[in-house]
SERO-4910 file (N, C-alpha, C, O; in steps of 0.05 Angstrom, whole numbers):
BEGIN
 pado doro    nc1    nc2    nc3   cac1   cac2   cac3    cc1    cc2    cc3    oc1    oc2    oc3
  Unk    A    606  -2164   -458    598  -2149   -435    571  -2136   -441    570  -2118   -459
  Unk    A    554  -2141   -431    529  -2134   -428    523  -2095   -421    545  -2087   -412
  Unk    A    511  -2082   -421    499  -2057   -428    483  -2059   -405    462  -2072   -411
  Unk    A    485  -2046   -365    475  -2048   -347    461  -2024   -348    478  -2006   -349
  Unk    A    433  -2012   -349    426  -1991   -346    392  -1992   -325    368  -1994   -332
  Unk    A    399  -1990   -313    371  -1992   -295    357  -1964   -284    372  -1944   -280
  Unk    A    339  -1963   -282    315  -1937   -280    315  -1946   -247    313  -1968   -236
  Unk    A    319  -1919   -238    316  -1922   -211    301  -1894   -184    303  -1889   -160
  Unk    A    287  -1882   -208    284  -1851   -208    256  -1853   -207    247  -1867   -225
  Unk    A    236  -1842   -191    215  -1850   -190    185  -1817   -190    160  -1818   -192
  Unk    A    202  -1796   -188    197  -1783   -197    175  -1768   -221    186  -1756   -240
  Unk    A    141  -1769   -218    127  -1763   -244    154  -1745   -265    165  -1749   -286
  Unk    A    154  -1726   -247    172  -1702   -272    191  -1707   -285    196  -1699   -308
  Unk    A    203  -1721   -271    238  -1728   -278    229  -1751   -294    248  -1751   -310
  Unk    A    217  -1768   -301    204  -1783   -320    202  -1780   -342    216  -1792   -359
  Unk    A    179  -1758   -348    170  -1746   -366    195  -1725   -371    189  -1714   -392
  Unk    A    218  -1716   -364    242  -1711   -366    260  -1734   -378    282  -1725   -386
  Unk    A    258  -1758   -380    274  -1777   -385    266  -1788   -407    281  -1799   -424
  Unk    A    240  -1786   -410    219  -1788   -429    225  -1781   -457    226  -1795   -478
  Unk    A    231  -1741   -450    239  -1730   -470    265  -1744   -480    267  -1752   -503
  Unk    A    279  -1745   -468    309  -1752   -480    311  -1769   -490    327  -1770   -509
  Unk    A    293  -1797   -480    292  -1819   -493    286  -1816   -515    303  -1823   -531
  Unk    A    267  -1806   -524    248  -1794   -552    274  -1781   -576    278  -1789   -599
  Unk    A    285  -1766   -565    304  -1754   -576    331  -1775   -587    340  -1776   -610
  Unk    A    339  -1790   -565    355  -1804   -571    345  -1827   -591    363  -1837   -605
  Unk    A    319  -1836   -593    308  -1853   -605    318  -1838   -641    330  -1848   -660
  Unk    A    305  -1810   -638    308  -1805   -664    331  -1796   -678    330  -1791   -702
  Unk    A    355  -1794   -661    380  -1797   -664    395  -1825   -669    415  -1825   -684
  Unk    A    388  -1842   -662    392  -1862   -674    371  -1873   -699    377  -1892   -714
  Unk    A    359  -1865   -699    341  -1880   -729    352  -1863   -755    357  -1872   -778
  Unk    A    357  -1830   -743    370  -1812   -774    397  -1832   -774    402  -1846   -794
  Unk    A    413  -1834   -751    433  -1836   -764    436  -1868   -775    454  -1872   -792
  Unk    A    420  -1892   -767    413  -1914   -784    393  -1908   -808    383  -1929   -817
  Unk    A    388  -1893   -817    379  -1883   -844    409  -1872   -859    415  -1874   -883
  Unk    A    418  -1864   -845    445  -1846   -856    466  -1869   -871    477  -1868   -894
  Unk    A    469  -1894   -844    483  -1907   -858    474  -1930   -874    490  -1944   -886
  Unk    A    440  -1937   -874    432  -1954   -891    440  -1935   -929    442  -1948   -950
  Unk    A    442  -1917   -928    449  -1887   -950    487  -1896   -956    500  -1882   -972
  Unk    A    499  -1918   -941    522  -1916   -939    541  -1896   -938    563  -1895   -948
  Unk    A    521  -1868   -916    545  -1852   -905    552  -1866   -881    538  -1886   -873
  Unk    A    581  -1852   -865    585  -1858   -842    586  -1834   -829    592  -1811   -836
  Unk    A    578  -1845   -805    566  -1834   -769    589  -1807   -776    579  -1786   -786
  Unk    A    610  -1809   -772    631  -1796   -765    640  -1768   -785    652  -1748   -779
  Unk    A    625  -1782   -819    630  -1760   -831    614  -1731   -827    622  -1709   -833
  Unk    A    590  -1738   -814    577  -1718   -805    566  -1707   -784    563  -1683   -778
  Unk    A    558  -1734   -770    553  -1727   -745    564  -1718   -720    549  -1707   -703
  Unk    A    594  -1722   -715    607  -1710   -697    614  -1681   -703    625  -1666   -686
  Unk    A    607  -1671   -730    618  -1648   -723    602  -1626   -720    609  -1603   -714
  Unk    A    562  -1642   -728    541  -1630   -724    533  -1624   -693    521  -1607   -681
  Unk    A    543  -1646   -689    537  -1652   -657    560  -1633   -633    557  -1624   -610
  Unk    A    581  -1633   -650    599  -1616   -636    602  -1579   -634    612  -1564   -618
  Unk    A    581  -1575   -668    580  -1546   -673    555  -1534   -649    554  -1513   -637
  Unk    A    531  -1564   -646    506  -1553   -624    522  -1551   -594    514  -1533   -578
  Unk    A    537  -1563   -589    551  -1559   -567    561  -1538   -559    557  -1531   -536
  Unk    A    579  -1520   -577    590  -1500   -575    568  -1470   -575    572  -1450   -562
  Unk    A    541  -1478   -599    517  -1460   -596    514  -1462   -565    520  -1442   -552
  Unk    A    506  -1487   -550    494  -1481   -529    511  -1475   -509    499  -1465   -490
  Unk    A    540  -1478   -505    568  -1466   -490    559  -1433   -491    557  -1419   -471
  Unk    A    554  -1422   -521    562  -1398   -513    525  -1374   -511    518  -1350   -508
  Unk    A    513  -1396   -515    489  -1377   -503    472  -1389   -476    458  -1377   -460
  Unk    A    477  -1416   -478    462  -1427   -458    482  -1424   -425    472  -1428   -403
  Unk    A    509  -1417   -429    520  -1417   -403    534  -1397   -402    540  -1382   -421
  Unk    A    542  -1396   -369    561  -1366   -363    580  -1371   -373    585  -1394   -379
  Unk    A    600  -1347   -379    620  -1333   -388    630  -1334   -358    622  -1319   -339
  Unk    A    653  -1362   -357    663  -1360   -333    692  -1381   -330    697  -1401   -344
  Unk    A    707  -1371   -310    729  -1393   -307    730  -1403   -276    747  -1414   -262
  Unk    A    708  -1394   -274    697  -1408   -246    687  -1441   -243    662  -1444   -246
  Unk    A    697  -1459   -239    684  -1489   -246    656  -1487   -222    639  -1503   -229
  Unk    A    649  -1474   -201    632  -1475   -188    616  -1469   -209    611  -1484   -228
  Unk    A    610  -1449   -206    589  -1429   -225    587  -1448   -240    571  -1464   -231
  Unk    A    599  -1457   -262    601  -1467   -282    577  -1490   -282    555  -1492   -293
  Unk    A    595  -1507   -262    573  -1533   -247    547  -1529   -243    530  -1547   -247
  Unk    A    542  -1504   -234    505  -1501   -222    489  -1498   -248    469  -1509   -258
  Unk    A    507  -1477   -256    487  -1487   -293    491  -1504   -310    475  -1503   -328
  Unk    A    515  -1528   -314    513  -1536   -327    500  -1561   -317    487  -1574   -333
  Unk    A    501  -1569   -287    494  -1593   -280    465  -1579   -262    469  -1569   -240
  Unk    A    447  -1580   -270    415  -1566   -249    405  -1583   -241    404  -1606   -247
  Unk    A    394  -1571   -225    374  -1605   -208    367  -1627   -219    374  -1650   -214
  Unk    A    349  -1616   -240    333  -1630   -264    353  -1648   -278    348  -1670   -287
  Unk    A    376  -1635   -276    393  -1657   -300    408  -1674   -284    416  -1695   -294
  Unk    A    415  -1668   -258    424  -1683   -240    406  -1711   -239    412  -1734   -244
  Unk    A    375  -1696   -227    355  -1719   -221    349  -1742   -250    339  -1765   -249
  Unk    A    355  -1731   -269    350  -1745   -298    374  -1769   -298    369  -1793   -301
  Unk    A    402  -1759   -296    416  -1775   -307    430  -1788   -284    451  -1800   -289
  Unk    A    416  -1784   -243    428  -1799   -229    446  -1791   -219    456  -1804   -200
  Unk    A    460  -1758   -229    482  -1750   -221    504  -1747   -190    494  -1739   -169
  Unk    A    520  -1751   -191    537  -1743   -163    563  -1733   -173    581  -1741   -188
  Unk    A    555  -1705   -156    575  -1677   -175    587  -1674   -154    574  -1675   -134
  Unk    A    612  -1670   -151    640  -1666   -143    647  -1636   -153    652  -1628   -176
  Unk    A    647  -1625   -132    673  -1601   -152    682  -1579   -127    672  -1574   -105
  Unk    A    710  -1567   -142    725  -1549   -119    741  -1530   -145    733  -1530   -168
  Unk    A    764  -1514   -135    756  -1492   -151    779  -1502   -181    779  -1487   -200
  Unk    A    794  -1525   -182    805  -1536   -200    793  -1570   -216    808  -1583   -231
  Unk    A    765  -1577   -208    754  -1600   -224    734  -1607   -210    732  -1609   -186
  Unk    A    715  -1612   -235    682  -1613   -230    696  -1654   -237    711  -1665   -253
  Unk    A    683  -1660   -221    675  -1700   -226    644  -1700   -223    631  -1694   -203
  Unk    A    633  -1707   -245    602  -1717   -254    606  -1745   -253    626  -1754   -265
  Unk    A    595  -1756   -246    589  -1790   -249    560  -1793   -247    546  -1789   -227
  Unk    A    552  -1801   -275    524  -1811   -283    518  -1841   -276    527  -1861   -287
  Unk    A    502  -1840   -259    494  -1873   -253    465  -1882   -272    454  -1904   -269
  Unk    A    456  -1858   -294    442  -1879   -300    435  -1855   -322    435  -1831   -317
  Unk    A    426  -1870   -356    429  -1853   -374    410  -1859   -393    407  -1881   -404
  Unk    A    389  -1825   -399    357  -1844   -409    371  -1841   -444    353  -1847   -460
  Unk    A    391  -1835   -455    398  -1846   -481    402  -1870   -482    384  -1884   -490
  Unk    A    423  -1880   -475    430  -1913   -474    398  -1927   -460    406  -1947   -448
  Unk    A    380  -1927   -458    363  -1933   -446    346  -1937   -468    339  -1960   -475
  Unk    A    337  -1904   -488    328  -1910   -516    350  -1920   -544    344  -1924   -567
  Unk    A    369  -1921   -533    387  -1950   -557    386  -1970   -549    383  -1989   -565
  Unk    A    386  -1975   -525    376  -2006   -522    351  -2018   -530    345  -2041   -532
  Unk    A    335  -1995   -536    313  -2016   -545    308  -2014   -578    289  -2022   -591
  Unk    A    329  -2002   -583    328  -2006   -619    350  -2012   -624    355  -2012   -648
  Unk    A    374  -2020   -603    399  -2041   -629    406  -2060   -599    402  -2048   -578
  Unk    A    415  -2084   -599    435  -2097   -584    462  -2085   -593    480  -2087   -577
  Unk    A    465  -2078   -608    498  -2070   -615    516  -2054   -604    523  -2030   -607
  Unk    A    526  -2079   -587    543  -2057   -561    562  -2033   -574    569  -2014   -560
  Unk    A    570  -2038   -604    592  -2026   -604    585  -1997   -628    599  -1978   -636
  Unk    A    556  -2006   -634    538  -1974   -645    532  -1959   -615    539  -1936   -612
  Unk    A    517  -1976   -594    512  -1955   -571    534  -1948   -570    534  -1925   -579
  Unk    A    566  -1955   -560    583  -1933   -557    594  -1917   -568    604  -1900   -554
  Unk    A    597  -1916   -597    588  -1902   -612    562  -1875   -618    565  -1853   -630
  Unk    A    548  -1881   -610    528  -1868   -596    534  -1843   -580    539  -1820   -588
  Unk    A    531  -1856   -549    545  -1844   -539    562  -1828   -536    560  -1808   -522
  Unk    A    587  -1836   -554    618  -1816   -561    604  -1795   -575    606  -1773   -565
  Unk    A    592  -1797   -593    571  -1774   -619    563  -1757   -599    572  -1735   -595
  Unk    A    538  -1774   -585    522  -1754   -565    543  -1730   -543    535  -1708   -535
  Unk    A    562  -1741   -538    572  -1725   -515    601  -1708   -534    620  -1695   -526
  Unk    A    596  -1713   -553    609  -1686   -574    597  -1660   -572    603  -1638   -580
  Unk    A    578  -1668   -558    563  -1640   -548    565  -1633   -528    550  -1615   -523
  Unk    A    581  -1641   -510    588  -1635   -487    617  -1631   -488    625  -1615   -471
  Unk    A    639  -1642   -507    662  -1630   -517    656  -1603   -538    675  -1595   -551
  Unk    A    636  -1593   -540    634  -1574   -554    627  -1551   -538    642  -1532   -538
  Unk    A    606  -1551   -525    601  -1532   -498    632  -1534   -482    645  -1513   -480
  Unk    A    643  -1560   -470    680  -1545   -463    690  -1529   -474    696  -1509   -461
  Unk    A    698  -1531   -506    712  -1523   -523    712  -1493   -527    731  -1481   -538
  Unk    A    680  -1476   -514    677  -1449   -521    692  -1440   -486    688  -1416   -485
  Unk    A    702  -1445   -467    711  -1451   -446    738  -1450   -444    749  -1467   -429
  Unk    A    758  -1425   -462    782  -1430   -457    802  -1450   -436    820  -1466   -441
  Unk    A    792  -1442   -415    805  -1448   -380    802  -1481   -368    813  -1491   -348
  Unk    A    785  -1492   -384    765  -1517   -382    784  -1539   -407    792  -1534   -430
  Unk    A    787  -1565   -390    780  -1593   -403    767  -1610   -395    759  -1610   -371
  Unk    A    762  -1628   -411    746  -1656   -400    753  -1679   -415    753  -1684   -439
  Unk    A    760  -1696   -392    763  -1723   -395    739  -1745   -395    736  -1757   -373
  Unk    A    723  -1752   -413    702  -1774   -405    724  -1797   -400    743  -1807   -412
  Unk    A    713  -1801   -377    729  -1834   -365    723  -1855   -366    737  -1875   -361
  Unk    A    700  -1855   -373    682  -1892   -371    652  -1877   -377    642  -1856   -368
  Unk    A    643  -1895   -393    608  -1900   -396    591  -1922   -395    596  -1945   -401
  Unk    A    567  -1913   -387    558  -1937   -391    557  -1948   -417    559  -1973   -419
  Unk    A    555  -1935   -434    545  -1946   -460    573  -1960   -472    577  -1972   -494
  Unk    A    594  -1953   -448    618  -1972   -464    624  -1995   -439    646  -2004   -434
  Unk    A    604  -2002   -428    602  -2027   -410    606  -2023   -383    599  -2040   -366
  Unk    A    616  -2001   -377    615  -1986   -346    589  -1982   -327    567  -1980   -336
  Unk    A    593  -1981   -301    568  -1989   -287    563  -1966   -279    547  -1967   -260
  Unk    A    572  -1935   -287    571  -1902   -300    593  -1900   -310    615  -1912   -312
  Unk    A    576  -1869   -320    594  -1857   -335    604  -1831   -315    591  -1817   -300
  Unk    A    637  -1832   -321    656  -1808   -309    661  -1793   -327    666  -1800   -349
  Unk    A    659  -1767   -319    663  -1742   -338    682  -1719   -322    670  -1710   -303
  Unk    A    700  -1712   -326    722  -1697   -303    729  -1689   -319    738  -1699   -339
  Unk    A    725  -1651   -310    725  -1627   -332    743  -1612   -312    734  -1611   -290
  Unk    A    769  -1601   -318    788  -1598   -295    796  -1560   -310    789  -1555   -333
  Unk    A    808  -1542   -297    812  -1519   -301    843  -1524   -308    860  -1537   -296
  Unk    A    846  -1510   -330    882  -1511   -346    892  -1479   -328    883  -1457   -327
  Unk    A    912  -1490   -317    935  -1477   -310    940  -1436   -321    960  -1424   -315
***
């Protein structure tokens, strides 16, 4: 199964917004193919580096809240909406994000065919988004499908615990 990711965003800013990330994600994948040409693996380090920035940016970059609204406007902002394609769903028990289009898998595609490092990838990258949950007592999240695991988006459904 082929890796569908198409640019559909036409936007100077949001570009040069996609730009950045690509860049980033580029150099996220080259440390961590240096890492394992070193014969470490991805997992001994990177998920839990990636999961500790998550939780930094949970508890300074967002509100102190058990509100999923609130929650939504800062965690999902225009800019990141317009970047990654988004269509945000939410009411006062579950935010649904569905990303139609994603400028990481965009910069792994053009440095591996290897469907099964991009999802890999991916899973790493959004350890940072299980890490920002995680400072979120009231909060879970289910990623449901990605693209980078052959999905035509990615579902992300972060629901309020009981």
């Amino acid at each position: 199964m082929a890796i569908k990711n198409e640019k559909s965003y036409e936007d100077p800013h949001i570009n040069d917004l996609r730009a950045a990330f690509e860049h980033r994600a580029t150099w996220f994948y080259l440390v961590l193919d240096e890492a394992r040409k070193k014969g470490l693996d991805w997992e001994d380090f990177a998920r839990k580096a990636i999961h500790r920035c998550g939780c930094f940016h949970g508890d300074v970059k967002l509100p102190k809240t058990e509100d999923l609204q609130e929650f939504a406007e800062a965690f999902a902002t225009d800019n990141v909406k317009k970047i990654f394609e988004m269509d945000v769903n939410v009411n006062e028990n579950e935010l649904v994000i569905e990303f139609n289009y994603c400028p990481l898998v965009e910069a792994w595609l053009k440095q591996t065919d290897n469907e099964e490092d991009i999802d890999q990838l991916c899973d790493l990258a959004m350890e940072g988004d299980r890490g920002i949950i995680d400072v979120f007592p009231k909060f879970d999240m289910d990623l449901q499908k990605t693209i980078a695991g052959g999905a035509d988006r990615c579902r992300l459904v972060i629901t309020k615990k009981d």
